[in-house]
N, C-alpha and C positions, 0 to 999 in steps of 0.2 A: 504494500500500500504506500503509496505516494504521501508524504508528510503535507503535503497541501489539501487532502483529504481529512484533517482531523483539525479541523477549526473550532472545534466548541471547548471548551476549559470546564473542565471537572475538579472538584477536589474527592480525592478515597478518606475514608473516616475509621478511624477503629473503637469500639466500646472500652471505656475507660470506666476502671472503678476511683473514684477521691474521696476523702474524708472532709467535709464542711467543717465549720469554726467553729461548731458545734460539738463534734464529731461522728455524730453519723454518715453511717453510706451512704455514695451517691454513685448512681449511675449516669455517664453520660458519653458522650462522642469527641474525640480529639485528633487532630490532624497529621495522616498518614504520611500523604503524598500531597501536595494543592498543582493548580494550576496544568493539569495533567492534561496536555494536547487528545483530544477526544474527538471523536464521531459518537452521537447518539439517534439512535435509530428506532424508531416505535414500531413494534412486530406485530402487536393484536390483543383487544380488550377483550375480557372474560366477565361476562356477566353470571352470578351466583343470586341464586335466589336461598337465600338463610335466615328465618322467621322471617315471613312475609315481606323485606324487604331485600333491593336487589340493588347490588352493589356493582361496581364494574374497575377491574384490576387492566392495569394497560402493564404490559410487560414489553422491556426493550433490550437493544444489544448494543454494550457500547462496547465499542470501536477504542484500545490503545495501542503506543507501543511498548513492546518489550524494554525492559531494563531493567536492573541489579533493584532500583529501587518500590519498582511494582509486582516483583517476581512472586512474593509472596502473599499476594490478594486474593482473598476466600470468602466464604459466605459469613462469616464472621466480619466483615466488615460494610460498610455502605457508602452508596457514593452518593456527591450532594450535587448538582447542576441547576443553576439558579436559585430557585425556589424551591425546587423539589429535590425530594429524597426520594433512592430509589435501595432496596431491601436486595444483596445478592444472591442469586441461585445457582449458578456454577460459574468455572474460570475453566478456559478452554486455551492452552497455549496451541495457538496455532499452530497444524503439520508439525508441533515437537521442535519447532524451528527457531525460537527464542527471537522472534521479529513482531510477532501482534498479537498480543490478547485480545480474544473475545470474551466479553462479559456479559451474560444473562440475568437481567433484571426485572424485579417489579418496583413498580411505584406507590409508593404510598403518602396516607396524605389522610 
């Protein structure tokens, strides 16, 4: 893929446990990777009907490249573009060839 293809800027997020001043737990999202040269691609919404209302999940694939620094992105982590967050489902190193990850996502929201 041609690096002129991947115009949109993602940041990768990972769950972070911290202790407030309080000292209680907190759970929350802290900065993997930012600014990560991206394609995002919308694949197809899923409507679910679950007690009587009907919800609609858009699932996408973003588009990166390979690097030392994103090598180890999984479903344990999320990725933020704009506004939206999106929940991941698999990481697909492309052909095993250490050049573009594919990322299977949904969005939530």
């Amino acid at each position: 893929m041609r690096a002129g293809l991947l115009k949109q800027k993602i940041d990768i997020e990972s769950n972070a446990t911290t202790v407030d001043s309080f000292g209680d737990v907190v759970d929350g999202w802290t900065a993997y990777a930012s600014d990560v040269p991206a394609t995002v691609t919308p694949l197809r919404g899923v409507e679910q009907d679950g007690q009587g209302q009907v919800n609609t999940k858009m699932t996408h694939k973003v588009t990166i490249r390979y690097s030392s620094s994103v090598s180890a992105v999984s479903p344990k982590h999320r990725i933020k573009y704009g506004s939206k967050y999106f929940d991941i489902l698999s990481v697909i190193n492309v052909r095993e060839g250490k050049r573009m990850i594919e990322i299977e996502c949904v969005e939530h929201g």
